[in-house]
PDB file of N, CA, C and O in Angstrom:
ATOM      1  N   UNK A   1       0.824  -1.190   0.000  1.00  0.00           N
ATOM      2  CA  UNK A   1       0.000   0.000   0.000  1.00  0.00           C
ATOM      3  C   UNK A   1       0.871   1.258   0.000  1.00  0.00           C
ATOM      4  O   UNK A   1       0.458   2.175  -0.710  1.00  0.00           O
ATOM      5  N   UNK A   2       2.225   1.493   0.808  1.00  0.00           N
ATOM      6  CA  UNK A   2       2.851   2.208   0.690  1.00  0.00           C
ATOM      7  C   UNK A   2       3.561   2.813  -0.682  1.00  0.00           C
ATOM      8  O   UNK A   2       3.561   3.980  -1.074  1.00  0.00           O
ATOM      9  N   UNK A   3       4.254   1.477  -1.368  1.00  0.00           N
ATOM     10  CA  UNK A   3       4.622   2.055  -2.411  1.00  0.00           C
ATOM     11  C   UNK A   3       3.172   2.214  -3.430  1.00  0.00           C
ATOM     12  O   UNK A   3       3.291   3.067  -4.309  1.00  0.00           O
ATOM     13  N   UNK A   4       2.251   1.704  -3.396  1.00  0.00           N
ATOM     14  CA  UNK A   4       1.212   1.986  -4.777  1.00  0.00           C
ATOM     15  C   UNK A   4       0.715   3.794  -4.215  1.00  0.00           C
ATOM     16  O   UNK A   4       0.306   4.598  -5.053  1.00  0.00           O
ATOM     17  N   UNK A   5       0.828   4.112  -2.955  1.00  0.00           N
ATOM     18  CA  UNK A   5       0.331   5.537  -2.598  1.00  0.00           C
ATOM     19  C   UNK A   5       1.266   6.847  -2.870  1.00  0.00           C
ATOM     20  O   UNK A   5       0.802   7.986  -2.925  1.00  0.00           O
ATOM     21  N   UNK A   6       2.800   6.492  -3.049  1.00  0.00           N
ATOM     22  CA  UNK A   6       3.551   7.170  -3.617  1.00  0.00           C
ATOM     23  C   UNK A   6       3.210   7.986  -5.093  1.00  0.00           C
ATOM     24  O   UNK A   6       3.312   9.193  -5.312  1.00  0.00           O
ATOM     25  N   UNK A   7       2.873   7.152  -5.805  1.00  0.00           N
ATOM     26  CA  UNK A   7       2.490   8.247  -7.391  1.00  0.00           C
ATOM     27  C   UNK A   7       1.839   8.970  -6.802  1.00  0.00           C
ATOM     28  O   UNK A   7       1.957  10.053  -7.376  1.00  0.00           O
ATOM     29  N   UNK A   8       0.812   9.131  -5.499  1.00  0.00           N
ATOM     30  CA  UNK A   8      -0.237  10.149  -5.961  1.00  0.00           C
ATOM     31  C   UNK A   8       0.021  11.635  -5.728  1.00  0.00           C
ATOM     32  O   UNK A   8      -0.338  12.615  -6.381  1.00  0.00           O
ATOM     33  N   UNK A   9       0.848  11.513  -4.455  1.00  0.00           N
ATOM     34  CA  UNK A   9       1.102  12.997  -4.261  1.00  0.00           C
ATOM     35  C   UNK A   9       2.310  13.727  -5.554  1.00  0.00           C
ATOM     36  O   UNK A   9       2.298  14.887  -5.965  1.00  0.00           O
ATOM     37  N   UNK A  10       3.222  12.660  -5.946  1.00  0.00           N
ATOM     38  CA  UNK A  10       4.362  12.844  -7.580  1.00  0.00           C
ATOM     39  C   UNK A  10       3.797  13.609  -7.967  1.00  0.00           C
ATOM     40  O   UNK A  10       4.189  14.776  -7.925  1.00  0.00           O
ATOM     41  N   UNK A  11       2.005  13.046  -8.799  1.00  0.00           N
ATOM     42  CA  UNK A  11       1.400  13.847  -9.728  1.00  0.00           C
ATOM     43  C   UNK A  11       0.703  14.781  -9.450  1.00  0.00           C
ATOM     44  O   UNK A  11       0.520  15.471 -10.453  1.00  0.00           O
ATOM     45  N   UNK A  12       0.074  15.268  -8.338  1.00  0.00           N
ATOM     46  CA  UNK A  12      -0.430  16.696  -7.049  1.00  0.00           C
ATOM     47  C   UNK A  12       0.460  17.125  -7.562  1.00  0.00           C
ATOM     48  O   UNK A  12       0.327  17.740  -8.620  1.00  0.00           O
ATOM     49  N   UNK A  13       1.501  16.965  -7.054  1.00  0.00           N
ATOM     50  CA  UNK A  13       2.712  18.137  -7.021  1.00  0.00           C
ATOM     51  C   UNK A  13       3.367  18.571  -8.296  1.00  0.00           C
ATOM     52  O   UNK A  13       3.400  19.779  -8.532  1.00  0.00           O
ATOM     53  N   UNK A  14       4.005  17.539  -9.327  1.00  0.00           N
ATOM     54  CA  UNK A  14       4.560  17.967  -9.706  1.00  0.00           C
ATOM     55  C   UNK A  14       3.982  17.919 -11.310  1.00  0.00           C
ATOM     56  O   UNK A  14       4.650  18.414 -12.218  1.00  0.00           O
ATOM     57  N   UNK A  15       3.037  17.452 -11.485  1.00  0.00           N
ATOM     58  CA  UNK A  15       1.735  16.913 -12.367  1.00  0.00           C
ATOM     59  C   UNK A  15       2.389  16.191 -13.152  1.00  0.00           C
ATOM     60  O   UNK A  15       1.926  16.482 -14.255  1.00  0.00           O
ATOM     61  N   UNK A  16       3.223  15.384 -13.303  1.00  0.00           N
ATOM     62  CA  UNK A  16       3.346  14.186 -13.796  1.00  0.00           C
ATOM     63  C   UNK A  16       3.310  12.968 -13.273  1.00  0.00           C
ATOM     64  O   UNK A  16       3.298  12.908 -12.044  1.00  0.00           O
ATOM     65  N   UNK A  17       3.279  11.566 -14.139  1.00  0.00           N
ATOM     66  CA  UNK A  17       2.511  10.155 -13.464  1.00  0.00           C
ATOM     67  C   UNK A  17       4.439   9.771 -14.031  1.00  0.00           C
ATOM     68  O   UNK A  17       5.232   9.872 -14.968  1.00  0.00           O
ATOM     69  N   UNK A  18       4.276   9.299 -12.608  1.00  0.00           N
ATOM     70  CA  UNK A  18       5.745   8.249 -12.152  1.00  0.00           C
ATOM     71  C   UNK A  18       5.586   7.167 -12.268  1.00  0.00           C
ATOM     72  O   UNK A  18       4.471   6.726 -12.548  1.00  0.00           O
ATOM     73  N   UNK A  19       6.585   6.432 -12.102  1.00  0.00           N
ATOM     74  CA  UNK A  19       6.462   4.992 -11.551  1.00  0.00           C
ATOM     75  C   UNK A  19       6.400   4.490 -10.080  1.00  0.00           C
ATOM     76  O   UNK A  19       6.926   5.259  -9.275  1.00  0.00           O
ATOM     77  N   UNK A  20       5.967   3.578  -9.673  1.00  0.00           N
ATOM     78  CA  UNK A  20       5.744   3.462  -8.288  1.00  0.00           C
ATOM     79  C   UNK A  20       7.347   3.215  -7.589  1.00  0.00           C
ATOM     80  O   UNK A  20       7.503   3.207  -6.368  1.00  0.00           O
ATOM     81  N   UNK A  21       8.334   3.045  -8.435  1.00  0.00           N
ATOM     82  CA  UNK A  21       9.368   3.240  -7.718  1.00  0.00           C
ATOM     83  C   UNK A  21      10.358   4.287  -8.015  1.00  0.00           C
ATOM     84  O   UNK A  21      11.410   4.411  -7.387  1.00  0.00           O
ATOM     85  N   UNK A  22       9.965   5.086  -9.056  1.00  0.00           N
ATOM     86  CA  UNK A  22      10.526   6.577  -9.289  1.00  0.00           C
ATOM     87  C   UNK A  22      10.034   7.448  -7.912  1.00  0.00           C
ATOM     88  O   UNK A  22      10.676   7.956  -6.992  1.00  0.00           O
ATOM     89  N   UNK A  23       8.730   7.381  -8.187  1.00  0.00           N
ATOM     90  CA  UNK A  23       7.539   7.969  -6.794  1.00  0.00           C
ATOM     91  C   UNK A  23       8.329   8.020  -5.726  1.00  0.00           C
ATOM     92  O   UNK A  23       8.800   9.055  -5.254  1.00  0.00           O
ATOM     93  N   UNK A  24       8.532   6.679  -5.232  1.00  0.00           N
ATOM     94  CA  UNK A  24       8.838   6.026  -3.674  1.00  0.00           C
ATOM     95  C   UNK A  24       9.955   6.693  -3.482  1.00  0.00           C
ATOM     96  O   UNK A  24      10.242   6.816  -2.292  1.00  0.00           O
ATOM     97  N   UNK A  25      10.932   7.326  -4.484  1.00  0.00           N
ATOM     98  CA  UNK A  25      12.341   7.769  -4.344  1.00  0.00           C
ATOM     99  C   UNK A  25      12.046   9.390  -4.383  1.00  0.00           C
ATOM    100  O   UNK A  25      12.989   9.989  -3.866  1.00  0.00           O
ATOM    101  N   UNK A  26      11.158  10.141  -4.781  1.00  0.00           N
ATOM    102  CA  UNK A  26      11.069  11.347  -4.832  1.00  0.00           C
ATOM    103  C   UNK A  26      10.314  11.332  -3.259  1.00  0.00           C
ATOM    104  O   UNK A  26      11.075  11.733  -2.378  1.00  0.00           O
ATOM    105  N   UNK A  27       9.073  10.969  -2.835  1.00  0.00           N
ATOM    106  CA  UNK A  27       8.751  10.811  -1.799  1.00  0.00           C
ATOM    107  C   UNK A  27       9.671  11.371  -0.612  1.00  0.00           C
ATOM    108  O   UNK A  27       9.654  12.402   0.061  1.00  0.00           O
ATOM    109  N   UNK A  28      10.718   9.899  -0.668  1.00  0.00           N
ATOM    110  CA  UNK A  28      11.156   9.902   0.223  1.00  0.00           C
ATOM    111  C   UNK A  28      12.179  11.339   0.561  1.00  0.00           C
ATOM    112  O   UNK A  28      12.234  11.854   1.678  1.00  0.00           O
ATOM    113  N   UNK A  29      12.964  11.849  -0.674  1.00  0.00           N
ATOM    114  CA  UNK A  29      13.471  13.419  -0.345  1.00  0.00           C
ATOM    115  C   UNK A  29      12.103  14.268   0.450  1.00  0.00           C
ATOM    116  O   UNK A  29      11.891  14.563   1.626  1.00  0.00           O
ATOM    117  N   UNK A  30      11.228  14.508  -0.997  1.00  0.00           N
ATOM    118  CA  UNK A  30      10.344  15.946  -0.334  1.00  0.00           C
ATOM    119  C   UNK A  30       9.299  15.027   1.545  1.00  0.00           C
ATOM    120  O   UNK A  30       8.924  15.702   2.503  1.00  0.00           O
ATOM    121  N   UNK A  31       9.230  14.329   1.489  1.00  0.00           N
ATOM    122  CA  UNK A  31       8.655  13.921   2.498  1.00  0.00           C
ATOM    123  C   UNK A  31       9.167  13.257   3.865  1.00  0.00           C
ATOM    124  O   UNK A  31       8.708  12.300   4.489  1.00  0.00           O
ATOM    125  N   UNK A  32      10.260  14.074   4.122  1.00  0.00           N
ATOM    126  CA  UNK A  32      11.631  13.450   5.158  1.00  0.00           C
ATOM    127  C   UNK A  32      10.676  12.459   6.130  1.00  0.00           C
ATOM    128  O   UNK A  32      11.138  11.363   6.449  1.00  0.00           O
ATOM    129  N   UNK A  33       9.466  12.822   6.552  1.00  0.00           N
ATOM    130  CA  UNK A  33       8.911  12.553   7.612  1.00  0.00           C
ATOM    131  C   UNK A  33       8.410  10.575   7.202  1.00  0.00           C
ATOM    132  O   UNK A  33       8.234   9.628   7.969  1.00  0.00           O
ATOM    133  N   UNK A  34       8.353  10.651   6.053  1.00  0.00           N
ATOM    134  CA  UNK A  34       8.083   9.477   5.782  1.00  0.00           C
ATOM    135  C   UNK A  34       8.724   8.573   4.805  1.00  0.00           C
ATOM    136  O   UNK A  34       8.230   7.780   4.004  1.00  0.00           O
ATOM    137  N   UNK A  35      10.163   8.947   5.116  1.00  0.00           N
ATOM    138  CA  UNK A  35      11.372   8.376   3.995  1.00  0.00           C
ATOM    139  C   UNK A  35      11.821   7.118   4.996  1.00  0.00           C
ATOM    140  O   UNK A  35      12.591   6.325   4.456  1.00  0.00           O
ATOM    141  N   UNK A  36      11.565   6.912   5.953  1.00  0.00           N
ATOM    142  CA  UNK A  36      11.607   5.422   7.054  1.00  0.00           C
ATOM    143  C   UNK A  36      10.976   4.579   6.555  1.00  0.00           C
ATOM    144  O   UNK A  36      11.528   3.716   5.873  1.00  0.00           O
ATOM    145  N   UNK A  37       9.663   4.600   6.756  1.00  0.00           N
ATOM    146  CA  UNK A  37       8.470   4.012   6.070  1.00  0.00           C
ATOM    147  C   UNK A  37       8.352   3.197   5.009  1.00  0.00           C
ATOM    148  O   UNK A  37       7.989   2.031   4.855  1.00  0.00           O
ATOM    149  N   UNK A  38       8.857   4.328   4.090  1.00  0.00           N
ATOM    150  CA  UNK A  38       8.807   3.954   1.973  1.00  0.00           C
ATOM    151  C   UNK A  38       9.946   3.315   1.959  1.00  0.00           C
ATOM    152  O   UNK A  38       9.783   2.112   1.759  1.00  0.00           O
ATOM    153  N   UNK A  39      11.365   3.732   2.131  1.00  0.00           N
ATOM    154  CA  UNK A  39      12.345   2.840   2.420  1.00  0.00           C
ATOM    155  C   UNK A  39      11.983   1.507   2.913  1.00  0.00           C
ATOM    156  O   UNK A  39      12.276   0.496   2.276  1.00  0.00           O
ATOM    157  N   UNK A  40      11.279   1.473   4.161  1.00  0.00           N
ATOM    158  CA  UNK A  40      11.181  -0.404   4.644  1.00  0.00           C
ATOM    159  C   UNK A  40      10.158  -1.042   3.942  1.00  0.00           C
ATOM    160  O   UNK A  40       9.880  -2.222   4.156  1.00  0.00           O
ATOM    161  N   UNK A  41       9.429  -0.178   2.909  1.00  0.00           N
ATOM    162  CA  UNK A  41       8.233  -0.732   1.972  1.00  0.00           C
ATOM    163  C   UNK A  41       8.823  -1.247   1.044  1.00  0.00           C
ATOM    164  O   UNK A  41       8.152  -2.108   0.476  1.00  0.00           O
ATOM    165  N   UNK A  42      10.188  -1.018   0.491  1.00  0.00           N
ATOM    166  CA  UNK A  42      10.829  -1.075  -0.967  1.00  0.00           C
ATOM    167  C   UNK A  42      11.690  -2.238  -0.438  1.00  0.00           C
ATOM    168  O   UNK A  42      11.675  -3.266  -1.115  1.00  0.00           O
ATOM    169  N   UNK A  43      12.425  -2.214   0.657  1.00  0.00           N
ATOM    170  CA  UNK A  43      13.029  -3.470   1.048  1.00  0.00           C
ATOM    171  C   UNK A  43      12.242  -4.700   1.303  1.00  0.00           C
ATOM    172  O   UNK A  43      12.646  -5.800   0.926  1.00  0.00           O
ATOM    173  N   UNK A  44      10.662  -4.461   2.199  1.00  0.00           N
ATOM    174  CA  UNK A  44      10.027  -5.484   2.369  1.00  0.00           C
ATOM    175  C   UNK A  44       9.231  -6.352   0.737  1.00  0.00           C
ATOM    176  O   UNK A  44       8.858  -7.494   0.465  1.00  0.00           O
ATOM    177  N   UNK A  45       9.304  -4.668  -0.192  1.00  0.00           N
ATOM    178  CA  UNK A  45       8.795  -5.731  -1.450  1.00  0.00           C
ATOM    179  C   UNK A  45       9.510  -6.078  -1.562  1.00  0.00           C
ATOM    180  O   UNK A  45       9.111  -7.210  -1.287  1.00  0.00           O
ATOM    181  N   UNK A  46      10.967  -6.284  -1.870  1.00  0.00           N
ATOM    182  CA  UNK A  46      12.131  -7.078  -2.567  1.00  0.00           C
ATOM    183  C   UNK A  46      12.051  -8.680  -1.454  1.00  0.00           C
ATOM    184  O   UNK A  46      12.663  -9.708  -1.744  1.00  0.00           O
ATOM    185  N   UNK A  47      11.507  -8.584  -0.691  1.00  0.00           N
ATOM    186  CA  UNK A  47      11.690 -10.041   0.642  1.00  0.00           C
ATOM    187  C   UNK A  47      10.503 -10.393   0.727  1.00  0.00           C
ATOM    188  O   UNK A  47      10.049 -10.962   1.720  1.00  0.00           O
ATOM    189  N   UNK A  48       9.581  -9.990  -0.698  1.00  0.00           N
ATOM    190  CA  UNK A  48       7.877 -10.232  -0.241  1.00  0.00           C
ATOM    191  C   UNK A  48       7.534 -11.816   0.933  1.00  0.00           C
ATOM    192  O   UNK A  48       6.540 -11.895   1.655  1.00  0.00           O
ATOM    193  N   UNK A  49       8.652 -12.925   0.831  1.00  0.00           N
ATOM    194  CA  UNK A  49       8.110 -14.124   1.496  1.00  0.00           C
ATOM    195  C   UNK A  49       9.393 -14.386   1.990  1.00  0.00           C
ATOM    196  O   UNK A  49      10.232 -15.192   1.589  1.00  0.00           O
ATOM    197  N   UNK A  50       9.443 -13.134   3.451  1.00  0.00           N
ATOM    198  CA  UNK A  50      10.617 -13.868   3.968  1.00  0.00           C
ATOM    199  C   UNK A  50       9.638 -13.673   5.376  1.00  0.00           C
ATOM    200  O   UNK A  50       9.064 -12.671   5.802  1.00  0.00           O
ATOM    201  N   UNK A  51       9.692 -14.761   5.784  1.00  0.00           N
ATOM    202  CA  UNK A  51       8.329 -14.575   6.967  1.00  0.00           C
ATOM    203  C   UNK A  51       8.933 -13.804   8.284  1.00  0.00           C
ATOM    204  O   UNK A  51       8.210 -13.744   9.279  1.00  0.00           O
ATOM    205  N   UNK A  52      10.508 -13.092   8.322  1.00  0.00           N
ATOM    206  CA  UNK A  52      11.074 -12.553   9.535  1.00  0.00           C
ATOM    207  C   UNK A  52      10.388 -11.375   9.707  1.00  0.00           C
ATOM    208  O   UNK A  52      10.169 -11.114  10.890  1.00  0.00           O
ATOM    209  N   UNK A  53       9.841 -10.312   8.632  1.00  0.00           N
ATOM    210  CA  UNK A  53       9.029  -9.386   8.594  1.00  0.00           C
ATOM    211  C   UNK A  53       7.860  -9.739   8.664  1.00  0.00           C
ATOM    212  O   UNK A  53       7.160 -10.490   7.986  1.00  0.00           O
ATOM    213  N   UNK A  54       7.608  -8.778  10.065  1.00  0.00           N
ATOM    214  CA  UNK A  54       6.406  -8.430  10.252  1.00  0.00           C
ATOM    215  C   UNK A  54       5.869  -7.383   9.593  1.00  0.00           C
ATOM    216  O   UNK A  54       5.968  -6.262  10.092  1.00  0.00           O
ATOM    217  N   UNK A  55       5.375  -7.526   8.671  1.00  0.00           N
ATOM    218  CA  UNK A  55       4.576  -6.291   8.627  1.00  0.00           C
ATOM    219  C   UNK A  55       2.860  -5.774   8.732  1.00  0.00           C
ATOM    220  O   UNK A  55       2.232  -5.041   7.968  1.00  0.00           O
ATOM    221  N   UNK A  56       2.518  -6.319   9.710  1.00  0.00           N
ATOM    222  CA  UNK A  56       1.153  -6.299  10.279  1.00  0.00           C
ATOM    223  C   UNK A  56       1.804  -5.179  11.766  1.00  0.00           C
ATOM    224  O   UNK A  56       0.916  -4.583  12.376  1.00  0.00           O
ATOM    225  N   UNK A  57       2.957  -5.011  12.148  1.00  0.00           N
ATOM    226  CA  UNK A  57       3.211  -3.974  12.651  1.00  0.00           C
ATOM    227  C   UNK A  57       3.525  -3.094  12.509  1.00  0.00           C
ATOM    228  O   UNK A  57       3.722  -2.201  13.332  1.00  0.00           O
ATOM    229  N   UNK A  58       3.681  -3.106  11.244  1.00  0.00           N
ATOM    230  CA  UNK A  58       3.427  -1.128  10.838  1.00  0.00           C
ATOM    231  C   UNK A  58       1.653  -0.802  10.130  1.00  0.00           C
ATOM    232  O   UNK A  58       1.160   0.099   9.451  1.00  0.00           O
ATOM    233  N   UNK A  59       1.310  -1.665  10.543  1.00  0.00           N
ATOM    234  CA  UNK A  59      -0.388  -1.366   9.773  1.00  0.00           C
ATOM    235  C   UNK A  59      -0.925   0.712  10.555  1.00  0.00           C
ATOM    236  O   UNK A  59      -1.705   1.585  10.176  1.00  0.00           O
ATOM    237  N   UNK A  60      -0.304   0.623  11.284  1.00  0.00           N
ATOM    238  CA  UNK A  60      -0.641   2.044  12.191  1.00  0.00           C
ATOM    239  C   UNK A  60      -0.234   3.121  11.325  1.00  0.00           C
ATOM    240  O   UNK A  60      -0.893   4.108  10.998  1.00  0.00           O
ATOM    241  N   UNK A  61       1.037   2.776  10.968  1.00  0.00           N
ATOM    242  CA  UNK A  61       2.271   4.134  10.953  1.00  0.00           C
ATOM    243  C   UNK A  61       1.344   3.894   8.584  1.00  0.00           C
ATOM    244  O   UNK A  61       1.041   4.882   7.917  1.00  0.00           O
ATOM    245  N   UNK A  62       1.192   2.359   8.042  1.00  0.00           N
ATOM    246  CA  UNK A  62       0.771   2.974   6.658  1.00  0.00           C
ATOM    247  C   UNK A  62      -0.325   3.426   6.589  1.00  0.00           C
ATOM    248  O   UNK A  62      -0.623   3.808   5.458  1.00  0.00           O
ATOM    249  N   UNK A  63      -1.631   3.638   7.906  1.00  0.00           N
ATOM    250  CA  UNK A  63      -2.539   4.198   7.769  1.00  0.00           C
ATOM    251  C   UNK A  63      -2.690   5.334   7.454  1.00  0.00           C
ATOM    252  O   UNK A  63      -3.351   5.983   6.643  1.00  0.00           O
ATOM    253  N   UNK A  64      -1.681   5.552   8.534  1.00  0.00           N
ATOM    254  CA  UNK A  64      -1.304   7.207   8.985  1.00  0.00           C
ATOM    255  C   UNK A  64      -0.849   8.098   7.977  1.00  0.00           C
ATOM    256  O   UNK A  64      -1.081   9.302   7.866  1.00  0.00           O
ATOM    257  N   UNK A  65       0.265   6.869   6.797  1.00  0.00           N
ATOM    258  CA  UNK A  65       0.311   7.344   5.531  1.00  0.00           C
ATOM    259  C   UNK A  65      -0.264   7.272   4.656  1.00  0.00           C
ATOM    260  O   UNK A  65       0.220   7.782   3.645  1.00  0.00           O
ATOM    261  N   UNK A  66      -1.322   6.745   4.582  1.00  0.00           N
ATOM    262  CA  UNK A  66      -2.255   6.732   3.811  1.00  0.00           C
ATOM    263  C   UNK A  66      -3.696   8.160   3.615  1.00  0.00           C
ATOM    264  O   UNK A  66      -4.245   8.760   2.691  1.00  0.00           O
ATOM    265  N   UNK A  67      -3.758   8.119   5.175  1.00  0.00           N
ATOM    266  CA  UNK A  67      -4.452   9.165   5.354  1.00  0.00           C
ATOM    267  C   UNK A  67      -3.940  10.874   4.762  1.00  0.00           C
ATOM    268  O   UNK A  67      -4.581  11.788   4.244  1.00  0.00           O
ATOM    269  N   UNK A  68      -2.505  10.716   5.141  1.00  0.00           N
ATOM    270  CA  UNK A  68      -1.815  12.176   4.959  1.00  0.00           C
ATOM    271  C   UNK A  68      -1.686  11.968   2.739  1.00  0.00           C
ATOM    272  O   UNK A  68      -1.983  12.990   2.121  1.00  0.00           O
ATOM    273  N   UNK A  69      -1.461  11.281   2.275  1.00  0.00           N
ATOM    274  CA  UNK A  69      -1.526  11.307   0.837  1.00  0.00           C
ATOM    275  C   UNK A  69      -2.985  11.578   0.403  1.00  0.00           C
ATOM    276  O   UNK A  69      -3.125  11.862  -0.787  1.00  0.00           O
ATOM    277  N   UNK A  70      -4.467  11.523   1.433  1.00  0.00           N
ATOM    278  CA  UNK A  70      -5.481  11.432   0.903  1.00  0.00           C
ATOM    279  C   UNK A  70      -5.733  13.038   1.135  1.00  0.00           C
ATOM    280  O   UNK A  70      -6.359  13.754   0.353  1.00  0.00           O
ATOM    281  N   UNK A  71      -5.073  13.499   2.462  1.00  0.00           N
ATOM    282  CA  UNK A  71      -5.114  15.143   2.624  1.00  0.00           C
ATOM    283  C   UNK A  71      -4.266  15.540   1.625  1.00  0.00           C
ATOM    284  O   UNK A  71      -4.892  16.215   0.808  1.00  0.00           O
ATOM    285  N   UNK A  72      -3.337  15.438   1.393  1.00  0.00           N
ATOM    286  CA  UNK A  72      -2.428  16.261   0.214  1.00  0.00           C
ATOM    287  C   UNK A  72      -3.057  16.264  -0.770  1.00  0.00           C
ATOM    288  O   UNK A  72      -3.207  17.322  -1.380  1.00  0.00           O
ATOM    289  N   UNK A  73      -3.660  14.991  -1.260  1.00  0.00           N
ATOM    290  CA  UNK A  73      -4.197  15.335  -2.499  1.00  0.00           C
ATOM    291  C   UNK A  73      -5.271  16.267  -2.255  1.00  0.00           C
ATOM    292  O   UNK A  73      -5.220  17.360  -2.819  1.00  0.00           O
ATOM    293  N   UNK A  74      -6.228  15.991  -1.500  1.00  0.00           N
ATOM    294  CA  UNK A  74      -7.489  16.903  -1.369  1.00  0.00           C
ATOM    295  C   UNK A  74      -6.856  18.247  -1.421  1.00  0.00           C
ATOM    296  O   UNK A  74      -7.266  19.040  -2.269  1.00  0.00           O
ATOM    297  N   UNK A  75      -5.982  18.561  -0.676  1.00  0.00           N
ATOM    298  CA  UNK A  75      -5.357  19.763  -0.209  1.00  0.00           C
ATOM    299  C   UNK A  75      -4.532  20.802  -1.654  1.00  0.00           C
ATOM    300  O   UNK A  75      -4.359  22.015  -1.772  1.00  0.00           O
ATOM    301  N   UNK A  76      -4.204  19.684  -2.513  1.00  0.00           N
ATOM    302  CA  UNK A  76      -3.422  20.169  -3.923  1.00  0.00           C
ATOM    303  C   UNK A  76      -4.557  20.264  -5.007  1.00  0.00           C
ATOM    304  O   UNK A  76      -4.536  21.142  -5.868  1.00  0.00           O
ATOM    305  N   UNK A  77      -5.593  19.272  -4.917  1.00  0.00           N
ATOM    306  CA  UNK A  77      -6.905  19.399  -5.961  1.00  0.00           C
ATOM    307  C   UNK A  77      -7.309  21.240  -5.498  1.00  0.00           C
ATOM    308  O   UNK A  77      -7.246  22.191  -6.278  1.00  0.00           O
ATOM    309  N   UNK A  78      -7.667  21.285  -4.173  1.00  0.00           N
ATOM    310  CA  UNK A  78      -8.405  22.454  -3.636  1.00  0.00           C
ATOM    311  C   UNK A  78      -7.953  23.862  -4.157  1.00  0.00           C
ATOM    312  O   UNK A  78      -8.686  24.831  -4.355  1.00  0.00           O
ATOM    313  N   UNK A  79      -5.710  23.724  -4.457  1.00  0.00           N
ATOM    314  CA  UNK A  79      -5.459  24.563  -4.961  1.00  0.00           C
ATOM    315  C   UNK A  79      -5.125  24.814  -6.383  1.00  0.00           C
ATOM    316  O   UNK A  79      -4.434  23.896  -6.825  1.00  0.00           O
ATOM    317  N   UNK A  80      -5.390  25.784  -7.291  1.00  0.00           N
ATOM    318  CA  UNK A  80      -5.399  26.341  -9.174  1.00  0.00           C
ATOM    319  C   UNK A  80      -3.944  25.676  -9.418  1.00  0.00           C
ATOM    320  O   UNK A  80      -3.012  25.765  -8.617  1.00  0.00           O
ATOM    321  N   UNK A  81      -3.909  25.082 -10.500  1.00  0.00           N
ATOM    322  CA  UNK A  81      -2.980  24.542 -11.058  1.00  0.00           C
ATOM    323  C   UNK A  81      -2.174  25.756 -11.789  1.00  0.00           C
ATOM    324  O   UNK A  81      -2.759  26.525 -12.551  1.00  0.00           O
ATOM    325  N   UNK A  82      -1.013  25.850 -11.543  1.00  0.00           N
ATOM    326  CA  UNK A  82      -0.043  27.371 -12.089  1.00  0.00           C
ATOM    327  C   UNK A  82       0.794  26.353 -13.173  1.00  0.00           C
ATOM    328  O   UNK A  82       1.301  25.335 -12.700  1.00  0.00           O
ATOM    329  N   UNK A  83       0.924  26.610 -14.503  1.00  0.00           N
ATOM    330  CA  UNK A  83       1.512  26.791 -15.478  1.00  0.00           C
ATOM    331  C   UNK A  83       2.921  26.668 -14.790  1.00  0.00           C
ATOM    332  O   UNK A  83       3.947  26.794 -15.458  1.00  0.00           O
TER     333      UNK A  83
END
């Protein structure tokens, strides 16, 4: 969920459509706060079936990112697109 939520704010911002791992790498600069996160999303896809990761314990922290990509976007739709 983490990396597929990355394109959306790419194209808010910068109005072009990325790739979900171009995204995950721009993300992680403009979004310091959640370059932990997308980082252990990009390592855990590469180990999709290594059963040492948990990742049912970060279900909190991708909500949380999930929620803040659904405000940005609302928040970037709300403002005029400048040339």
């Amino acid at each position: 969920m983490i990396i597929t939520m990355c394109p959306n704010p790419h194209l808010f911002r910068i109005h072009e459509v990325a790739s979900k791992r171009a995204a995950a790498s721009w993300a992680m600069q403009v979004l310091p706060q959640w370059s932990q996160l997308i980082l252990e999303a990009l390592v855990w896809r590469e180990a999709d079936d290594d059963d040492a990761i948990d990742q049912d314990a970060t279900l909190p922290e991708t909500l949380r990112f999930v929620h803040f990509v659904i405000e940005t976007i609302l928040v970037e739709q709300a403002s005029p697109i400048t040339p």
